[in-house]
Backbone as a printed PyTorch tensor [residue, N CA C, xyz], in Angstrom:
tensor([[[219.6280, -44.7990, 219.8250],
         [218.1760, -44.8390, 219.6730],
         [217.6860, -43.4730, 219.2450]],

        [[216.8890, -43.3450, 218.1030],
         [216.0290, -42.0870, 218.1510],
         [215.2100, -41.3010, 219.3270]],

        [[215.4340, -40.2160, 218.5650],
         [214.3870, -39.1850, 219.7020],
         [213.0790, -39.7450, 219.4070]],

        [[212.5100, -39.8150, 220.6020],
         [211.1410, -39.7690, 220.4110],
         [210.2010, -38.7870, 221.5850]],

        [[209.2720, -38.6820, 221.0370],
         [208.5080, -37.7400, 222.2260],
         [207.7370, -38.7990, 222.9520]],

        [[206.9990, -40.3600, 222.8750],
         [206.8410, -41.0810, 223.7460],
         [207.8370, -42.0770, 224.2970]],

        [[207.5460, -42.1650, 225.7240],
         [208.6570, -43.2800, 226.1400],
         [207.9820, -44.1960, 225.7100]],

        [[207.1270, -45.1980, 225.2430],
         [206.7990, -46.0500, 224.4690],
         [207.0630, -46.3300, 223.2320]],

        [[207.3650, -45.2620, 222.2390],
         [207.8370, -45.4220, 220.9980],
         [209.5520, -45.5680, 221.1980]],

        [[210.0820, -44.9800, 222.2570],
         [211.8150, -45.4870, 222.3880],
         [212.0040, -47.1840, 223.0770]],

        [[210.8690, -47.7720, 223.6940],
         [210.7150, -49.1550, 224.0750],
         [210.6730, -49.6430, 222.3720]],

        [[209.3710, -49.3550, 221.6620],
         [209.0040, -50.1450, 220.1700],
         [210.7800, -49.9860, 219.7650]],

        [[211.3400, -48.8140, 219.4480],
         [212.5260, -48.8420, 218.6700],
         [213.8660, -49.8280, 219.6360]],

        [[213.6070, -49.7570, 220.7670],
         [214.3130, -50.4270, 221.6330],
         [214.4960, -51.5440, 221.0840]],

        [[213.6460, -52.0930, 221.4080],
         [212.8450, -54.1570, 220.8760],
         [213.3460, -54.0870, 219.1830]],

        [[213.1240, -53.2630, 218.2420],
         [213.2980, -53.9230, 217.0090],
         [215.0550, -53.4340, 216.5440]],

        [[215.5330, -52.6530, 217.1570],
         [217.0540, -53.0500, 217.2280],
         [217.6180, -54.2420, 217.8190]],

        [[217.1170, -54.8510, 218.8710],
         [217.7740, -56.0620, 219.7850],
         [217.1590, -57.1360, 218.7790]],

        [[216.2940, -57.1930, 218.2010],
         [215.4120, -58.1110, 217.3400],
         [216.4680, -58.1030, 216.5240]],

        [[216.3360, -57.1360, 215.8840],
         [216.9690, -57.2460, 214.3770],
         [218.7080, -57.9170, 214.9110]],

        [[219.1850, -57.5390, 215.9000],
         [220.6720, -57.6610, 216.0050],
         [220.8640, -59.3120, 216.1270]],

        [[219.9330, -59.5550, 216.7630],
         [219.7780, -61.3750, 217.2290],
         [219.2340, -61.9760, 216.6840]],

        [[218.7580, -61.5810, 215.1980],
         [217.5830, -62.1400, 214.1170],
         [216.5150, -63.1430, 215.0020]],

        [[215.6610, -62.3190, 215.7670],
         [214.7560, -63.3480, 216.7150],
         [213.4180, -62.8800, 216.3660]],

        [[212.8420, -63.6550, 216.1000],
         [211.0210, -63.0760, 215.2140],
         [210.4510, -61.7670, 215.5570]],

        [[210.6250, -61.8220, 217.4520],
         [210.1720, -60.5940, 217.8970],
         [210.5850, -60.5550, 219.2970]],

        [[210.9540, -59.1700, 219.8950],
         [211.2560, -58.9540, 221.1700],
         [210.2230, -58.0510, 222.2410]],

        [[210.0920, -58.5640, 223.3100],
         [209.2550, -57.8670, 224.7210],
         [210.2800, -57.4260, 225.5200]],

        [[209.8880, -56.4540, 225.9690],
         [210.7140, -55.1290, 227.0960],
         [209.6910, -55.3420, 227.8640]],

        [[210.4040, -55.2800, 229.1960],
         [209.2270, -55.7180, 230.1940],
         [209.9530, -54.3850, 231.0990]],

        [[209.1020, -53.6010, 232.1160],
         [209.3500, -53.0960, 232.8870],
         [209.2190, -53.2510, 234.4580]],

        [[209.4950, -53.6060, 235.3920],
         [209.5130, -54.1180, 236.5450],
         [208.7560, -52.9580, 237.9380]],

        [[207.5470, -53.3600, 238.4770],
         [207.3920, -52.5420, 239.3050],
         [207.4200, -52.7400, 240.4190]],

        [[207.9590, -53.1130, 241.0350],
         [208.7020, -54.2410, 242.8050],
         [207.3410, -53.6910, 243.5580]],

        [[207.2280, -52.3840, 243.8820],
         [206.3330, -51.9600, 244.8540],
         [204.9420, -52.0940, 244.6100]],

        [[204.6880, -52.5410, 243.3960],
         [203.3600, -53.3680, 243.3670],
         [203.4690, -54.8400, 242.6550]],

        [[204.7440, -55.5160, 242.6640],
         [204.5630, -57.1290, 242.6550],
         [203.9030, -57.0850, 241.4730]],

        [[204.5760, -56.5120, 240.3150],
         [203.9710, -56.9340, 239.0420],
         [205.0810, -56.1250, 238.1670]],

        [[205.0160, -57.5140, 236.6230],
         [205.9880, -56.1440, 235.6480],
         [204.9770, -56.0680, 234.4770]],

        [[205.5390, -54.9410, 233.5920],
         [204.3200, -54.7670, 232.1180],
         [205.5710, -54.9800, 230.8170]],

        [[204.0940, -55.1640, 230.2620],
         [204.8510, -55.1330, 228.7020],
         [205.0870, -53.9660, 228.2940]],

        [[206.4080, -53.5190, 227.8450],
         [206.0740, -51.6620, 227.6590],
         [206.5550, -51.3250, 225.8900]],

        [[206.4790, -52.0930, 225.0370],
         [206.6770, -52.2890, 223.3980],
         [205.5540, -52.7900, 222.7790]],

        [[204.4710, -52.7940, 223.7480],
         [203.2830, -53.2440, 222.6660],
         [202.8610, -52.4250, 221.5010]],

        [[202.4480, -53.0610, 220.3370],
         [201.6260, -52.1920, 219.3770],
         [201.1520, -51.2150, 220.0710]],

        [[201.1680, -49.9150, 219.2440],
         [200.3650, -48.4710, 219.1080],
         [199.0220, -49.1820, 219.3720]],

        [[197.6690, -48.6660, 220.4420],
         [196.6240, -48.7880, 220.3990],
         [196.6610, -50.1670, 221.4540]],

        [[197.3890, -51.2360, 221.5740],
         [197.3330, -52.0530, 222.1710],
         [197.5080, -51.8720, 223.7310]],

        [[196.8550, -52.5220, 224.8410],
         [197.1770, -52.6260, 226.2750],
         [198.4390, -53.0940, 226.4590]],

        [[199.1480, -52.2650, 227.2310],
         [200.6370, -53.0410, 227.6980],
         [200.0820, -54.0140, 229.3060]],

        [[200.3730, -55.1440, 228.9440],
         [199.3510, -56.0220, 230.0210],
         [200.3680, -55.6250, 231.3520]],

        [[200.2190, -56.1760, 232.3330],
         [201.0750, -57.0130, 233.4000],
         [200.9210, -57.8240, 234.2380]],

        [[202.3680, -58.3630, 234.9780],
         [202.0810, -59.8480, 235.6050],
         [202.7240, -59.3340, 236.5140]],

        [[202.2970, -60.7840, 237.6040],
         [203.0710, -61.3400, 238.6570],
         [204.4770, -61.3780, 238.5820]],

        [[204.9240, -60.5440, 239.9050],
         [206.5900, -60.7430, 239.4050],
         [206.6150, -62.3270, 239.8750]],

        [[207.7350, -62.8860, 239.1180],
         [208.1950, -64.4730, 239.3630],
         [207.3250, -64.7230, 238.4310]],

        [[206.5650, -64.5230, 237.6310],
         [205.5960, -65.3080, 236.7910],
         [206.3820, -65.2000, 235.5230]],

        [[206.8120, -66.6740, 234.5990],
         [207.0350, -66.8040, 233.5260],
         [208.4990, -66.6130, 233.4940]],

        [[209.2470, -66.7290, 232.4820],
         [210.6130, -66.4550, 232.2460],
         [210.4260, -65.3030, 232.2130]],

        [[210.5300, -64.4710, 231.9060],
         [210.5950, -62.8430, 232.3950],
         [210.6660, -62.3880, 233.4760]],

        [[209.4130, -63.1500, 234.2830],
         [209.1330, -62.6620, 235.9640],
         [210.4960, -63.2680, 236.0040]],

        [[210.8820, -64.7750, 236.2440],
         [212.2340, -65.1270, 236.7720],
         [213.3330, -64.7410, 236.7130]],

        [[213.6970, -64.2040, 235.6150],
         [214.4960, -63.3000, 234.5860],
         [214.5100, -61.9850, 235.7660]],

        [[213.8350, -61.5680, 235.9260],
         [213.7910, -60.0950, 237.2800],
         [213.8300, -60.3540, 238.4830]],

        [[213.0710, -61.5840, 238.5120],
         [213.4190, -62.2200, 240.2400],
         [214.9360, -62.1340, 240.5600]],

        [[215.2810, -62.9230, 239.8740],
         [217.0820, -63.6480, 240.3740],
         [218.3430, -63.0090, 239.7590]],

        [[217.4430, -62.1740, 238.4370],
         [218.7200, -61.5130, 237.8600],
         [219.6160, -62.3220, 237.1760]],

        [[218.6640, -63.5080, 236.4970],
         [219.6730, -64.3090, 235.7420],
         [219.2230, -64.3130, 234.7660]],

        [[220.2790, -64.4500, 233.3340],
         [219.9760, -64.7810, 232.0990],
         [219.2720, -66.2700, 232.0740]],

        [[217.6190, -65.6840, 230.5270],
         [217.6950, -67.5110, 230.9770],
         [217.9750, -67.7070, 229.1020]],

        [[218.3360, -68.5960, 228.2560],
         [218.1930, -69.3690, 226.9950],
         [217.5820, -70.5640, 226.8870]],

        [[216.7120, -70.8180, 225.9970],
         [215.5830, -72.0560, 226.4610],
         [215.2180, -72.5680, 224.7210]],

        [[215.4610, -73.6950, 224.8100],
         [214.7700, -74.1960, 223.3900],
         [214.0340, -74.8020, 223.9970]],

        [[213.1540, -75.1580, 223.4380],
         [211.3530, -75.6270, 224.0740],
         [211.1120, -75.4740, 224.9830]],

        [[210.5190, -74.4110, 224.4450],
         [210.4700, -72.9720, 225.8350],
         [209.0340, -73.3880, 226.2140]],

        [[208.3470, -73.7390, 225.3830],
         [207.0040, -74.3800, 225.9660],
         [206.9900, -75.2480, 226.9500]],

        [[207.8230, -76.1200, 226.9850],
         [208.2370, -77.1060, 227.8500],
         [208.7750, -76.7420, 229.4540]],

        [[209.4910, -75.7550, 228.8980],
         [209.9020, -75.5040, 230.2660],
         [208.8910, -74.7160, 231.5220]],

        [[208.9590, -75.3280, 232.6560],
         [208.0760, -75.0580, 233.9870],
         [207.4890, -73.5370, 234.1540]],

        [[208.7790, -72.3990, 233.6010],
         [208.6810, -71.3630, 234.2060],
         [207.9850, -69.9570, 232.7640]],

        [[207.6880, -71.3290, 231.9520],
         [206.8710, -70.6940, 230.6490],
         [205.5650, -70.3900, 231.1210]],

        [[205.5550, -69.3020, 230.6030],
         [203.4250, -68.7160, 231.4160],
         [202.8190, -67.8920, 229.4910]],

        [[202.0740, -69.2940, 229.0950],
         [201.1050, -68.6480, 228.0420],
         [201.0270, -67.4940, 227.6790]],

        [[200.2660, -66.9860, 229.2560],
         [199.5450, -65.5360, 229.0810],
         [201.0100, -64.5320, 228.0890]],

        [[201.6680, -64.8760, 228.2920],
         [202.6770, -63.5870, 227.9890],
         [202.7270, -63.9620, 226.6930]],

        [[203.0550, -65.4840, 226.0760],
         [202.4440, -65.6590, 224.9730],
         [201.6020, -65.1040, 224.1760]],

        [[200.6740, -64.8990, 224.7390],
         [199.0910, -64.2290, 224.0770],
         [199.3030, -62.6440, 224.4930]],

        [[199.9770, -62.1840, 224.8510],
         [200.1230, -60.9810, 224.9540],
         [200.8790, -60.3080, 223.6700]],

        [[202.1370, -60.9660, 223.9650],
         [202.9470, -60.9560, 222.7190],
         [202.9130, -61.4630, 221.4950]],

        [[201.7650, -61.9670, 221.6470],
         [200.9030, -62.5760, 220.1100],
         [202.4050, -63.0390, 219.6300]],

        [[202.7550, -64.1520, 220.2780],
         [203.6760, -65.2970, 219.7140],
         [203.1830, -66.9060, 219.9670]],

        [[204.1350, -68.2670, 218.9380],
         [203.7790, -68.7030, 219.6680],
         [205.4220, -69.4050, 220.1160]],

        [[206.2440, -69.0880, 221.2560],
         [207.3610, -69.5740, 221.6630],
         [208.3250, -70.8380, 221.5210]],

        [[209.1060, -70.9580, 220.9470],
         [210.1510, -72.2710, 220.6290],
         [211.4810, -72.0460, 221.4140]],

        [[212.1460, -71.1150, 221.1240],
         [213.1650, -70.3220, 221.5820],
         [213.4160, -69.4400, 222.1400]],

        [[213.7670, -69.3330, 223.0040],
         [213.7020, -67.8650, 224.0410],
         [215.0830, -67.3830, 224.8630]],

        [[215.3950, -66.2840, 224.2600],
         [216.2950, -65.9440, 225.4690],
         [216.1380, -64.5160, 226.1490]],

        [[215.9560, -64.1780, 227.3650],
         [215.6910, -63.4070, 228.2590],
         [217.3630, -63.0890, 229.0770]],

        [[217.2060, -61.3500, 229.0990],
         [218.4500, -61.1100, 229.5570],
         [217.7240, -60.0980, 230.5690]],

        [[217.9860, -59.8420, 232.1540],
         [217.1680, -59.1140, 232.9660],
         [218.1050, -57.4840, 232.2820]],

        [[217.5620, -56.4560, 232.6310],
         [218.1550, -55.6100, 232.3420],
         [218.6120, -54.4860, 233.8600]],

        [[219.2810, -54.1830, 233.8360],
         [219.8140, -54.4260, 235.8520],
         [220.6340, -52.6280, 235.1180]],

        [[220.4970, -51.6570, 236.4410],
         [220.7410, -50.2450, 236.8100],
         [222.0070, -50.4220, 237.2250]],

        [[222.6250, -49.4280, 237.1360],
         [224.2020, -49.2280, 237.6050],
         [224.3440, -49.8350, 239.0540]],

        [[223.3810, -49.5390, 239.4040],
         [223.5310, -50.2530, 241.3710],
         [223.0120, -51.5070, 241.3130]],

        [[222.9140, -52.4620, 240.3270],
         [222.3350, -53.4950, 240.2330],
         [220.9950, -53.5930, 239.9540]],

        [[220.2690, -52.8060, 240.9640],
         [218.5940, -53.1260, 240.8830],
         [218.0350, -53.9100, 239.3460]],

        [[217.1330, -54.4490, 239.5230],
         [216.9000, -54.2970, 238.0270],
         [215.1690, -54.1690, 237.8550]],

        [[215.8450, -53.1440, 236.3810],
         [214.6210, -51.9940, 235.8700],
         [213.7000, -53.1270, 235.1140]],

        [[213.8610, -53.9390, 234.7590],
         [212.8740, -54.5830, 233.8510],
         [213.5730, -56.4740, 232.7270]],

        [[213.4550, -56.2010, 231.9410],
         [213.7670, -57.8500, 231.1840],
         [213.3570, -57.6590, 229.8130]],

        [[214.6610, -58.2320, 228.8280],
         [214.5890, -58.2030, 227.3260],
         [214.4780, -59.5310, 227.0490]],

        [[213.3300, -59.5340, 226.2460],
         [212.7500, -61.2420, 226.2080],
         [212.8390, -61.3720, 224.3980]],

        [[213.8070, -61.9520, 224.0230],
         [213.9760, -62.8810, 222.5420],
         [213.1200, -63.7220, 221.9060]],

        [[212.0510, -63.3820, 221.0710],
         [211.7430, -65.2030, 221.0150],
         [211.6290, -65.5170, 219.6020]],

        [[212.0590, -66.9720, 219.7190],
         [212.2410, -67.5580, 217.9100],
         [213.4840, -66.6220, 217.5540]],

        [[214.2540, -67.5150, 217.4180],
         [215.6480, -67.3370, 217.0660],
         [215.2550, -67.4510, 215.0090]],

        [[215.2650, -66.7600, 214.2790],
         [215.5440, -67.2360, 212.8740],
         [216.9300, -67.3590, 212.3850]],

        [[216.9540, -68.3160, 211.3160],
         [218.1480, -69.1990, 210.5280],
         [217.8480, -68.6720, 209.2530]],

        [[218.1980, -67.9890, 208.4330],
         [218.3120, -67.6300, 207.3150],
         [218.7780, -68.4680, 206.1720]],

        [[217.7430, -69.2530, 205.5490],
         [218.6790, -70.2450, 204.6590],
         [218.1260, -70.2510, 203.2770]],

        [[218.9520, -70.4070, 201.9280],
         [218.4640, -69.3430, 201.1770],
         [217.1810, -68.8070, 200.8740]],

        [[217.6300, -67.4800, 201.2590],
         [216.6100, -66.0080, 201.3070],
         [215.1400, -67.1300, 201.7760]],

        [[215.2810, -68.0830, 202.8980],
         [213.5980, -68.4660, 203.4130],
         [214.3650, -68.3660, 205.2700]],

        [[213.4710, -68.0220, 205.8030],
         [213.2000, -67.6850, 207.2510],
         [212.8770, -69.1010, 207.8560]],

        [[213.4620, -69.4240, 208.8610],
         [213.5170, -71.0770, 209.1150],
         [213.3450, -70.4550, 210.8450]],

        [[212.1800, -70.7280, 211.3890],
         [212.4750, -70.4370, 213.1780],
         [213.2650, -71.9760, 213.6420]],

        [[213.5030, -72.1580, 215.2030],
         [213.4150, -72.8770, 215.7720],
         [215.0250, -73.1290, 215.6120]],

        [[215.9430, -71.8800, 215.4180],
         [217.5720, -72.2260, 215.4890],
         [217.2180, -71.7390, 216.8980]],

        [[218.3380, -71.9790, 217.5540],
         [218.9770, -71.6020, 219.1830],
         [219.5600, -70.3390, 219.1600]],

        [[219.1780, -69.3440, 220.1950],
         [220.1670, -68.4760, 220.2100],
         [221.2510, -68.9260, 221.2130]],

        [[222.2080, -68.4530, 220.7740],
         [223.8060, -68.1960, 221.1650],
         [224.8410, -67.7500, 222.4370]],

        [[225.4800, -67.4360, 222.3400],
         [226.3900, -67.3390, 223.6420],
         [226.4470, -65.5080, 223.0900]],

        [[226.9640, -65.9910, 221.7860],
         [227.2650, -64.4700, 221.0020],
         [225.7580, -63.7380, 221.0420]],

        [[224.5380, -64.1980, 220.9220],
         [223.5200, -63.3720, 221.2600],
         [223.2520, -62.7210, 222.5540]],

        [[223.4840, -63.8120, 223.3560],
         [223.3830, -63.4290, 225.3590],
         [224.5920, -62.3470, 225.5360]],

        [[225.2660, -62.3870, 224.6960],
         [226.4840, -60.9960, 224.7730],
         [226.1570, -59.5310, 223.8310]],

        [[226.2270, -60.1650, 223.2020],
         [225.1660, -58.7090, 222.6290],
         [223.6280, -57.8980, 223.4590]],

        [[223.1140, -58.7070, 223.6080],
         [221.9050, -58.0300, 224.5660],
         [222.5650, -57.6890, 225.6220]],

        [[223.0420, -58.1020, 226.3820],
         [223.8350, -58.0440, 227.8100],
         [224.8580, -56.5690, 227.5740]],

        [[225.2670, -56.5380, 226.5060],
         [226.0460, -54.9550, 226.0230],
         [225.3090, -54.0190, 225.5970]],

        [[223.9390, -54.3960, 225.0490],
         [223.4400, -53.2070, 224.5780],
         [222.0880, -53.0760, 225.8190]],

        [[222.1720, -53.8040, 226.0630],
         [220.6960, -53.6420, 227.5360],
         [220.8480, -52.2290, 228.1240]],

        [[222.1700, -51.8220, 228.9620],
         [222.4630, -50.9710, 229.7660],
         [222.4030, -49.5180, 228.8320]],

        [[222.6210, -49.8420, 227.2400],
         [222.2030, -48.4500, 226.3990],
         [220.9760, -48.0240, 226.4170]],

        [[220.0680, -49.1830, 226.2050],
         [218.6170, -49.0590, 226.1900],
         [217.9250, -48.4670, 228.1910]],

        [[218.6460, -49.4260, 228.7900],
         [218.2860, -48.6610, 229.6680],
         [218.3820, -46.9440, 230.3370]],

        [[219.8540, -46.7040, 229.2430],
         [220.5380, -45.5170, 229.5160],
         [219.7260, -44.3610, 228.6130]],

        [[219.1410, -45.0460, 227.6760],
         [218.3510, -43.8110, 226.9090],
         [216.8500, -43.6850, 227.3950]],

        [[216.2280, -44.7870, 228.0220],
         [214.8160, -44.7950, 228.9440],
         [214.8040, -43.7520, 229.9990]],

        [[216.4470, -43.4670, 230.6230],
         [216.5660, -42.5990, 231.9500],
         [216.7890, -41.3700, 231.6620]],

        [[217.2200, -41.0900, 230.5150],
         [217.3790, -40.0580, 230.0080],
         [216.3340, -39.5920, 229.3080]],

        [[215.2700, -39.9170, 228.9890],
         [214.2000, -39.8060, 228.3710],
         [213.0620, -39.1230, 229.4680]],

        [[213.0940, -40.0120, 230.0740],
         [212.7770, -39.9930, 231.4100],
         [212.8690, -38.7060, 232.3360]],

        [[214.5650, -37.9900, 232.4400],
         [215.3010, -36.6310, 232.7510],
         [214.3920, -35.8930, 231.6800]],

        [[214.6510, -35.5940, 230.5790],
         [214.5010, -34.7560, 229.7010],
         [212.8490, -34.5800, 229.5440]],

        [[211.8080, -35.6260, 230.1030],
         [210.3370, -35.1880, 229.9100],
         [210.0950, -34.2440, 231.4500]],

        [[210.4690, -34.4500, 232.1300],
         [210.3910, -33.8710, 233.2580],
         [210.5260, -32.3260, 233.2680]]])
């Protein structure tokens, strides 16, 4: 990941490497704050509010609750889908895969949220493919980098 002088601009570059690697429309970095029962969006647009929620709220919240990967095609459909994050992330969700992103001691720091998987078919952008086994492995390998350059970012503003 590049240097950056905000930890917000190493979240934006965070999200559009995992994007680009999983060809998924667009990705949310969520950051987890246990001691006040809420996580934020921390990759929003320059100028934009990074919102936050209820932990347990939405695939993300669940995603940090339990520490489980989730993959979801009609993600709308499913129970543990919450709009609001929708409208945050100015998407509108088909496909989703969420990988929690978890600290050397387990804890976990926050959640990398996938959504709209694209299919590339000639040179036109087709949403609504599935992501993969091979995608949930790739995020799952590069999560702990992204988290490793947030902490270090983190060291080095201090």
């Amino acid at each position: 990941l590049p240097f950056t002088e905000s930890r917000a601009s190493l979240f934006r570059a965070a999200a559009e490497i995992l994007r680009k690697l999983t060809d998924a429309e667009s990705c949310a970095i969520f950051e987890l704050f246990e001691t006040q029962g809420e996580f934020q969006l921390r990759n929003a647009p320059v100028g934009h509010v990074e919102p936050r929620f209820p932990v347990g709220r939405g695939v993300a919240g669940f995603a940090m609750a339990t520490g489980q990967s989730v993959n979801l095609t009609g993600a709308q459909s499913d129970p543990r889908f919450h709009a609001r994050i929708d409208r945050a992330t100015a998407n509108e969700t088909s496909t989703l895969l969420c990988i929690p992103l978890k600290e050397s001691n387990g804890n976990v720091f926050g959640a990398v949220e996938l959504i709209n998987k694209i299919q590339q078919q000639d040179t036109v952008d087709i949403l609504d493919d599935e992501f993969v086994l091979d995608d949930e492995v790739m995020v799952a390998d590069v999560a702990p980098l992204v988290l490793a350059a947030v902490k270090r970012h983190e060291r080095f503003r201090r």
